[in-house]
C-alpha positions in Angstrom: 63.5 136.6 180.2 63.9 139.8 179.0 62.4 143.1 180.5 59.5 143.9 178.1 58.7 139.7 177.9 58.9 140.4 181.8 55.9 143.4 181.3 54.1 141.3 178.6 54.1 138.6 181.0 52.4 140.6 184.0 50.3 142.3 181.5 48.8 139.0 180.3 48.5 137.7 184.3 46.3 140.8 185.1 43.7 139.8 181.8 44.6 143.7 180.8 45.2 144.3 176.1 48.1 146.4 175.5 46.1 149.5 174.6 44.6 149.6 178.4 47.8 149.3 179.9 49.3 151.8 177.4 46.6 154.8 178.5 47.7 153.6 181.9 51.1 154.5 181.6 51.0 157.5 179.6 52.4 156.2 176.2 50.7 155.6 172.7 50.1 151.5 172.0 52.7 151.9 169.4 55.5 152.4 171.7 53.9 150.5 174.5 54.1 147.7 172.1 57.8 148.1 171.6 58.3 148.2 175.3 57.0 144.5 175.1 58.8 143.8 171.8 62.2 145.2 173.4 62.4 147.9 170.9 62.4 150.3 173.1 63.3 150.6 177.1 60.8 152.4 179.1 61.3 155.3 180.7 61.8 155.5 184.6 58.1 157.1 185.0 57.1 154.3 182.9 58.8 151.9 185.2 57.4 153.4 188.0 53.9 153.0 186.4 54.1 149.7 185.1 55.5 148.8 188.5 52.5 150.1 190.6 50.1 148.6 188.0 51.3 145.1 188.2 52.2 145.6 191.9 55.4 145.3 191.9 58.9 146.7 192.0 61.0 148.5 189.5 63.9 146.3 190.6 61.7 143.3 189.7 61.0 144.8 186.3 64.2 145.3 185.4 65.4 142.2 187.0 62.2 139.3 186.1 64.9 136.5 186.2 66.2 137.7 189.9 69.8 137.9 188.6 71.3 140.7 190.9 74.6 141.5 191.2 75.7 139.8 194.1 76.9 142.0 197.3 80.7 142.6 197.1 82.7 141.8 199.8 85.7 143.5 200.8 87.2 141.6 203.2 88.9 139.0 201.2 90.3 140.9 198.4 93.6 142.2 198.4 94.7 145.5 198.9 95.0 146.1 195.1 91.6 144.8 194.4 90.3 147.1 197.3 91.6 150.1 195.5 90.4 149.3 192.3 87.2 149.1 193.7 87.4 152.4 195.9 88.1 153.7 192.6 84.9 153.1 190.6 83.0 154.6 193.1 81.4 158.5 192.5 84.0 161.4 192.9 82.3 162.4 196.2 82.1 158.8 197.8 86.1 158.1 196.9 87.3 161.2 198.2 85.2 160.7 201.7 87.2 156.6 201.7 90.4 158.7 201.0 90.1 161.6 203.9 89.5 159.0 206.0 92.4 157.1 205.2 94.3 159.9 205.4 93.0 161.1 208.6 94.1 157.6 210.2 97.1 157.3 208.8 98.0 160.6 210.5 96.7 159.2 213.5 98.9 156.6 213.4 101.9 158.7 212.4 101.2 161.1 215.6 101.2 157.8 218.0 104.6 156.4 216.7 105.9 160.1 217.1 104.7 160.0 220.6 106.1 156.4 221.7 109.1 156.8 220.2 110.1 160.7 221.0 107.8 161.3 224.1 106.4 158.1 226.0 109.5 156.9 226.4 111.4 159.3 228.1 
């Protein structure tokens, strides 16, 4: 089901025409109409609109037939998988993964330094 069969739907459930629902939400019945028809997505104030009207979420709205991505789980991909997806992350979320990285890896590099030059004798 697409998104504006989706509103139509709701619309339809609540006994409300398209012209009431358009004045609800702030657009002409025109282009309310091609929200339905798919012609045109709505904006995210409409979303938000359309969502409180029919009482419920945005993420329902734009997802009627509940297909969500599904959660990705790290821990049984391989290292090069892991870094490809590190790497479609935002700038500012990728860099924070790398520093930390870095920070143990130093870590790490201090320790064998110590057992092997310090600890030892």
């Amino acid at each position: 089901m697409t998104i504006g069969e989706y509103i139509k739907k709701l619309r339809k459930q609540k006994g409300l025409q398209q012209k009431e629902v358009a004045i609800e939400v702030g657009l002409s019945q025109s282009n309310y109409n091609k929200v339905e028809n798919d012609h045109r997505q709505p904006s995210i104030e409409v979303l938000n609109k359309l969502a409180k009207l029919f009482d419920v979420t945005i993420d329902q709205l734009l997802n009627p037939d509940d297909h969500l991505p599904k959660v990705v789980t790290v821990e049984d991909k391989t290292a090069n998988e892991k870094i490809k997806l590190i790497e479609q992350l935002e700038d500012e979320d990728r860099n924070v993964i790398y520093s930390l990285i870095d920070t143990m890896l130093t870590k790490k590099k201090f320790q064998d330094f110590f057992q092997q030059n310090i600890a030892v004798k």
